[in-house]
N, C-alpha and C positions, 0 to 999 in steps of 0.2 A: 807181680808181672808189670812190667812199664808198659804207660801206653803207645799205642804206635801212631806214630806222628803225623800228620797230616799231609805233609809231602811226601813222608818216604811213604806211605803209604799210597800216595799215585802216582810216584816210581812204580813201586812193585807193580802195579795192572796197568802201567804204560808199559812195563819190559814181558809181563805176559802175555799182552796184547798181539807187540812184535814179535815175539816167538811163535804165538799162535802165526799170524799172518804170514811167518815164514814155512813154517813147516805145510800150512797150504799149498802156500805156491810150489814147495821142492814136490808134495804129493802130485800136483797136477802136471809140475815139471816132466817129471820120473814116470806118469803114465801115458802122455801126450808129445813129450820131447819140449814144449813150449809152456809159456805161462807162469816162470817165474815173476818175470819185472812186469807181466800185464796184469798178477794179480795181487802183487805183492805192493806197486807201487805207487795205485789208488787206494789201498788199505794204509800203507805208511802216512800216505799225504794229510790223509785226516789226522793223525796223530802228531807229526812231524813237519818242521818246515821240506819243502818240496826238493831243496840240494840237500838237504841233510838225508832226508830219505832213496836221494839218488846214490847217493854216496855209503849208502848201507848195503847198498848191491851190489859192490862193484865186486867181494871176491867171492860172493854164490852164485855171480852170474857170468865170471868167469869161471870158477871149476866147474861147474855144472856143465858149462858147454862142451870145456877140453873131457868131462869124463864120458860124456855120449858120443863128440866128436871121434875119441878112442874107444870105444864100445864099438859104435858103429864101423870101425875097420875102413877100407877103401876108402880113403884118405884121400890121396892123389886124384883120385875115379874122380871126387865131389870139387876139388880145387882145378878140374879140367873145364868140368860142364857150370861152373858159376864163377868162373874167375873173372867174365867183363860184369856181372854183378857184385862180385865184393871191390874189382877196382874204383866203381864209378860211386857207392856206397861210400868208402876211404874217402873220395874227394867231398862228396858233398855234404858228409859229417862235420871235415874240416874247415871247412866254407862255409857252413851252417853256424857253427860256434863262436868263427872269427864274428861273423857280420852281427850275431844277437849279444857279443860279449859287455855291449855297451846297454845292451835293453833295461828300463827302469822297470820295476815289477810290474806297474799296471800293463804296461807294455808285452811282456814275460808271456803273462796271463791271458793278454787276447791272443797272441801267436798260438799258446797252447792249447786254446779255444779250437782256432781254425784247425791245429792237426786230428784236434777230437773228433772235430765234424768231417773231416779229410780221411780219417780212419772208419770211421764207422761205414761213408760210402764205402769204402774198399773194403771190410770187411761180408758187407752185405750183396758186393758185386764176385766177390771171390766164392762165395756158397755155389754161383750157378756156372760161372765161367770157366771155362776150356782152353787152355794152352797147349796149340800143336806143336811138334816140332820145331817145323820150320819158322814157326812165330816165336821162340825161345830166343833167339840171339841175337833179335833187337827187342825182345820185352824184358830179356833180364837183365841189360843196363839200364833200363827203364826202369825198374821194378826200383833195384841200388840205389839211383839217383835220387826217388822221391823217398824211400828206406833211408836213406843219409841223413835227408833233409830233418826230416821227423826225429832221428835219434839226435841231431844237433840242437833240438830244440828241448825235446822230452825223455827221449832216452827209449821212448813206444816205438820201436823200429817190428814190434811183434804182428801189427794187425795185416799191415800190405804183404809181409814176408809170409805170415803163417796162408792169406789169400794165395798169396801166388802160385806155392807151393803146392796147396789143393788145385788147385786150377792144372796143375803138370800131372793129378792122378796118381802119385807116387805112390809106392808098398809104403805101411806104415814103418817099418824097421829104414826103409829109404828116407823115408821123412822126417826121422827124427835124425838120422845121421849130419841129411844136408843142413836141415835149421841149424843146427848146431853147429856147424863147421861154418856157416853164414853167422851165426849169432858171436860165435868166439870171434871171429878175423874182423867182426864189425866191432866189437865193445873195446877190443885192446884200445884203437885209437880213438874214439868216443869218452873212455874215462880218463886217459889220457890228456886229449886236450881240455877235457873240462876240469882237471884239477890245475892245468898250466893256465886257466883263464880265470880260475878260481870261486867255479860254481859249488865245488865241496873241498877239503882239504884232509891230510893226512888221519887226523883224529875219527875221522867218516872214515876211511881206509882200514884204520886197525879195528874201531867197533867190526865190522862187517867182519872181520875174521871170526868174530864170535857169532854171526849171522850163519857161519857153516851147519854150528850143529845141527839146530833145527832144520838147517837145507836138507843136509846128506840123511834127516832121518825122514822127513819127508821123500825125498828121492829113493832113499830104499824101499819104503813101502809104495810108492807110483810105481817100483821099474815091478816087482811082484806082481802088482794087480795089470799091468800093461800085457803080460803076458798071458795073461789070462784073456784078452780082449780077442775078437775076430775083427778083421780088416771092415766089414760093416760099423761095428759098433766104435772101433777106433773114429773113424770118418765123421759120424753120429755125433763122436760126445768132441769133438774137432768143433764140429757146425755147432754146437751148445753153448758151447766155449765162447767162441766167437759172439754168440749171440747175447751172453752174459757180460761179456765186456763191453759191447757195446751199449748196453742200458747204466752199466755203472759208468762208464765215459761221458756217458751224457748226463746224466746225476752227476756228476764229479763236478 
């Protein structure tokens, strides 16, 4: 038997590693609606330079979204009630990219600092906070704009979104619908312009096609155990979630 070589052999447990770390995240996906690229892409980071690891997500966190977005049905219903949130999200993705497309790494690194610390308040703020009605239609171009901001930076557009959302009280089958329909309308152009500015490139693009499998087996077994969950305990392991990235965000 030849020996096995010392690189290829940590190939092989760098590619297990990211398999493992993808079929997490599509489990936590598939039982929560959220949590792919919050848990998938401080797990990669350690392994991977940080576009190259952005760039491994871009087609499990688009099917993922279009496959709940279509699950979830009422479609139109979700593009009524958050459309000045995903317009004002569009702009300041775009704007966000333009303006950091010159950042030198150390630079990179403190902006992504400040969203870490930027997120974790809004995660910690969204556990307790209440969204009326009538406070919906000027907080969710609010919400978009700083959501924009963040994913122009990091791609983390999860923590203020998955807050907000909680914050509106939604039926858990409501809340994984709209994240998703928010998460798909916001990544199109977010990985877009970041391969047009040149934060990952094509080679990132086609790896991530093989990023599926472990998503969609992940996501089968999340959407199984989701169903099994009671509207309490959804809410429960939401506010866990939450609580779990925000100690790995700040570790990170």
């Amino acid at each position: 038997m030849m020996p096995v070589d010392g690189v290829a052999l940590s190939l092989l447990v760098l590619w297990f590693a990211c398999f493992g770390a993808i079929v997490l995240g599509g489990l936590v996906k598939g039982t929560l609606g959220v949590g792919l690229p919050l848990v998938v892409l401080p797990l990669l980071s350690l392994l991977l330079p940080a576009p190259r690891a952005m760039g491994l997500l871009v087609m499990p966190v688009l099917l993922s979204n279009l496959w709940q977005a279509i699950e979830g049905k009422r479609l139109n219903e979700g593009l009524r009630r958050f459309g000045g949130l995903l317009v004002c999200q569009f702009v300041a993705t775009l704007a966000a990219i333009h303006l950091t497309r010159n950042l030198s790494v150390q630079g990179f690194n403190v902006l992504l600092a400040i969203v870490v610390m930027v997120a974790v308040g809004m995660m910690a703020v969204g556990a307790t906070f209440r969204v009326n009605p009538s406070q919906e239609r000027w907080m969710g171009p609010l919400v978009g704009g700083v959501a924009g901001v963040m994913a122009g930076v990091s791609t983390l557009t999860g923590p203020i979104l998955i807050a907000y959302l909680l914050a509106l009280k939604l039926h858990k089958d409501e809340f994984i619908r709209s994240i998703s329909i928010i998460y798909l309308l916001g990544s199109v152009p977010m990985y877009g312009t970041m391969m047009w500015y040149g934060r990952f490139g094509w080679t990132e693009v086609a790896l991530s096609c093989l990023a599926l499998i472990p998503m969609f087996v992940g996501l089968r077994m999340g959407r199984l155990l989701r169903h099994r969950l009671s509207e309490t305990v959804f809410r429960r392991l939401l506010l866990g979630l939450l609580t779990a990235l925000s100690v790995l965000l700040i570790t990170k």
